[in-house]
BAZAFI-64727 format. One record per residue (C-alpha): x, y, z. Coordinates in pm, whole numbers, padded with zeros to 5 digits, always signed. Layout:
! residues N
XYZ
...
! end
This chain:
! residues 294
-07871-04357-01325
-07725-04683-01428
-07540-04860-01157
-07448-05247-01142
-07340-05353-00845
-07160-05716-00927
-06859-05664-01094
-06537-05872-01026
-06179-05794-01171
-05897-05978-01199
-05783-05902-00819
-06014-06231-00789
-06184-06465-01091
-06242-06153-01315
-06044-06130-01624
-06030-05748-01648
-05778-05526-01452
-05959-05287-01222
-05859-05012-01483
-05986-05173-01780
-06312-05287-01595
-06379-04890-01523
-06272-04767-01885
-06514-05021-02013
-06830-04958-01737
-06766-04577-01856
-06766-04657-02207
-07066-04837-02249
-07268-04595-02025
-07244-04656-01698
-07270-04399-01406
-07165-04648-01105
-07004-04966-01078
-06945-05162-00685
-06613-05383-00735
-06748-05713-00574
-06385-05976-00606
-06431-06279-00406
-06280-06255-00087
-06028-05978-00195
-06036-05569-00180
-05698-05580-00369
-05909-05452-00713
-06042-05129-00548
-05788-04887-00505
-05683-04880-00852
-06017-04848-00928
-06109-04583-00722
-05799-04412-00901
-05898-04512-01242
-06258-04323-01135
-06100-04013-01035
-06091-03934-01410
-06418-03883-01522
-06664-03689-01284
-06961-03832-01280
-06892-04168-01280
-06856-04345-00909
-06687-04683-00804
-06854-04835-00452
-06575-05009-00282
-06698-05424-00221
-06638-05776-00139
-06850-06082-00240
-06759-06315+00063
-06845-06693-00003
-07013-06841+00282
-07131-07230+00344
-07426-07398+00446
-07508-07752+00453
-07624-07754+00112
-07412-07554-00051
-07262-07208-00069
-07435-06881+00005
-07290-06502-00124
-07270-06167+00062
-07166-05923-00058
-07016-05615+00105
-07119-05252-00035
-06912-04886+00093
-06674-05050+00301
-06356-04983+00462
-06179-05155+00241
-05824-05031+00447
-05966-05203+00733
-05674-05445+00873
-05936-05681+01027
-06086-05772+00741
-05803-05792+00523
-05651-05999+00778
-06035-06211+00742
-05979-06202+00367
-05649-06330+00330
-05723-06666+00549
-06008-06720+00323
-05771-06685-00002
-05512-06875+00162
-05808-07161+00181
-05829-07126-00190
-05504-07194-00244
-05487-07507-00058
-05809-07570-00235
-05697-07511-00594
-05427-07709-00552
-05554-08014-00407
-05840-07978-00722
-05531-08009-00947
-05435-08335-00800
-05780-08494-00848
-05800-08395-01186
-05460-08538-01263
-05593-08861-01099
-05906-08851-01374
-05691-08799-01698
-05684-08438-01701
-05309-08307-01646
-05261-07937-01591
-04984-07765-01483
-05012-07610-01113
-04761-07337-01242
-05016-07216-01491
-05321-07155-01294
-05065-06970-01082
-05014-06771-01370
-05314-06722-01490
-05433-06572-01112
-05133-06327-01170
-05048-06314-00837
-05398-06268-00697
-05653-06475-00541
-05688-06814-00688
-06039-06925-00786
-06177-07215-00947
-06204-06992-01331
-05841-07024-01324
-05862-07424-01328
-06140-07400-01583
-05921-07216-01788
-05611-07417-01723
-05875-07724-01856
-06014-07529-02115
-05617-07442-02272
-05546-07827-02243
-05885-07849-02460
-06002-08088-02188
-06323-07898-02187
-06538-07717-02467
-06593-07402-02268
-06535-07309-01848
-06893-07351-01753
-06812-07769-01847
-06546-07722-01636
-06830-07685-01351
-07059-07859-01457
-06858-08171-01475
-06527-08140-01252
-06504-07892-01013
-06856-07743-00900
-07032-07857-00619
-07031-08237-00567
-06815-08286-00875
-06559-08540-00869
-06252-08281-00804
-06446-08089-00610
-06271-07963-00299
-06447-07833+00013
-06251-07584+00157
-06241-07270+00480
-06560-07042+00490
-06724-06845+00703
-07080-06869+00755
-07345-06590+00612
-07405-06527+00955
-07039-06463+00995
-07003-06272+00639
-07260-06062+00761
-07068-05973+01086
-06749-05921+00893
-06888-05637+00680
-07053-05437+00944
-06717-05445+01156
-06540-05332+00834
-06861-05034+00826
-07002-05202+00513
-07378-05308+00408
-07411-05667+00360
-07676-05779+00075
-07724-06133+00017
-07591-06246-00360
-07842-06409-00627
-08074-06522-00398
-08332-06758-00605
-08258-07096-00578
-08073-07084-00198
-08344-07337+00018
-08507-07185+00265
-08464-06848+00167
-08674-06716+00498
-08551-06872+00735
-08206-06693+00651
-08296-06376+00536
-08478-06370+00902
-08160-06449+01076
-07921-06260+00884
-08158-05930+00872
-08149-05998+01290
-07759-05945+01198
-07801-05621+00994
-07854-05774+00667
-07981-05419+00459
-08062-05625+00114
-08105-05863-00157
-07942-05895-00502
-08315-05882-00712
-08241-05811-01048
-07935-06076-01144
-07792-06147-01475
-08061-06410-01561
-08360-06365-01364
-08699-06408-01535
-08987-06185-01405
-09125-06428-01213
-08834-06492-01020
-08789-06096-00995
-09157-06055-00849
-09095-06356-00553
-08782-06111-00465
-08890-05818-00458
-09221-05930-00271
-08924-06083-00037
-08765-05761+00000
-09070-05539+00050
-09172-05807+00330
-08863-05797+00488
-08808-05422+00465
-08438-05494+00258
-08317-05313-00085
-08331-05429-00387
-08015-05425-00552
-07907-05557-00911
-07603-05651-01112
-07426-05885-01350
-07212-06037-01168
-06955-05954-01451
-06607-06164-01477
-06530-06040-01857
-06485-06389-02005
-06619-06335-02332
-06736-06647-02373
-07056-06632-02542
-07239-06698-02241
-07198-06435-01944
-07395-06127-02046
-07229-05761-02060
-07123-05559-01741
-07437-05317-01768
-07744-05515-01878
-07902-05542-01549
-07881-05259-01285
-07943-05119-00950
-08283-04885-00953
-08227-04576-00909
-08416-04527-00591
-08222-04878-00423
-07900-04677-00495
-08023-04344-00303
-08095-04576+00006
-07766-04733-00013
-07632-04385-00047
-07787-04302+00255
-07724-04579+00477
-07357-04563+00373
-07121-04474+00677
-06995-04039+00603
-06641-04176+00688
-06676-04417+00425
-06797-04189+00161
-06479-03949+00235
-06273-04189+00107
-06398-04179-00231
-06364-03925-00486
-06537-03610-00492
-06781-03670-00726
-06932-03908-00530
-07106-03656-00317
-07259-03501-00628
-07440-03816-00723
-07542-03838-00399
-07670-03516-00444
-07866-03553-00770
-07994-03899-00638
-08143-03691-00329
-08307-03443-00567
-08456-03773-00777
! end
């Protein structure tokens, strides 16, 4: 079974429609994809309708909520949850309303440092859905104020950049919290290089934390091994994915080359609320089944 479980669309930063981002996962092999947009469910149901089409292939309804700490940001995501849960939607949407303000007052510094883009167009290239800081990049990278988005970040608008804009987030604690009321089962997002890794995981597993993103895009064996000795010492699941946006760019690696074991996806399974699991398509129960029978 080959299941990655961080995969955005373009309901958020992704640059694939829900439908194309299941075509594609089924195309190149895939058996199980989790739709992970930032701080937006608006990709899944299409998704989950896109899925209904081929049988043995299974999308697990998610979130990847930013969170902040005083160094930074931390990610949780959200795996089998209500996604047609009012309170979080209504969670969500003050988050991407932050983004908006956010985006917008990024704009405004960059104008101030030479580099003019229209606000209109990052509008457009969100297309109506959440706006995220890949939509600037690309707004830069059209204006050929940048060589490729990742300069974009590295230079301008990541963390501590000079158009850089702090904006609304909950904290991982609060992430955490958020899920479970919305019947979910928070795992904390690429992991590595967050200080004091735990001291958090302690306080977020106190919370109902169930595991940790292991295998990522570009983790080294090493880095793999401190995890999962991490997760086994904590008790949490391993979980893997890509973290997939579909930019094409040369750099982000293919939806697919890192996965969820097999056995990390059976727990999941289990730990997944029944309710939840009803409403998905049929052939989820039947690789439930077979993962049982693994």
């Amino acid at each position: 079974m080959r299941a990655d479980l961080h995969v955005h669309t373009n309901a958020s930063d992704g640059r694939l429609d829900p439908q194309e981002v299941v075509r594609l996962a089924v195309e190149i092999g895939l058996n199980a994809i989790a739709i992970t947009d930032h701080d937006t469910v608006g990709g899944i149901a299409a998704a989950l309708e896109t899925a209904r089409a081929f049988t043995s292939f299974i999308v697990i309804p998610g979130v990847e909520i930013n969170t902040d700490v005083p160094d930074g940001e931390v990610h949780i995501l959200g795996y089998f949850l209500d996604y047609t849960d009012e309170r979080l939607e209504s969670t969500l949407q003050k988050l991407r309303n932050a983004r908006w303000v956010r985006a917008q007052e990024m704009v405004t510094k960059l104008s101030k440092l030479g580099m003019n883009i229209e606000w209109s167009r990052v509008e457009e290239l969100a297309r109506g859905k959440a706006i995220c800081r890949p939509h600037i990049a690309q707004a830069l990278l059209e204006k050929g104020y940048i060589s490729c988005e990742k300069e974009a970040f590295d230079k301008y608008i990541g963390h501590g950049g000079p158009a850089y804009v702090e904006r609304y987030k909950l904290s991982p604690v609060e992430a955490v919290k958020l899920i479970i009321m919305a019947r979910g089962l928070p795992v904390l997002a690429h992991p590595a290089d967050i200080n004091e890794l735990d001291h958090l995981i302690r306080e977020l597993k106190e919370e109902g934390l169930v595991g940790i993103e292991v295998y990522y895009r570009d983790y080294d064996s090493a880095t793999i091994n401190r995890l999962l000795d991490i997760a086994n010492r904590y008790s949490l699941i391993a979980t893997g994915g890509t973290d997939y946006h579909g930019f094409n760019d040369g750099i982000e690696v293919m939806m697919g080359t890192t996965v969820t074991p097999p056995q990390s996806l059976n727990q999941l399974f289990a730990l997944a609320d029944p309710q939840i699991l009803g409403l998905l398509p049929a052939a989820n129960y039947v690789l439930k089944s077979l993962l049982t029978k693994d």
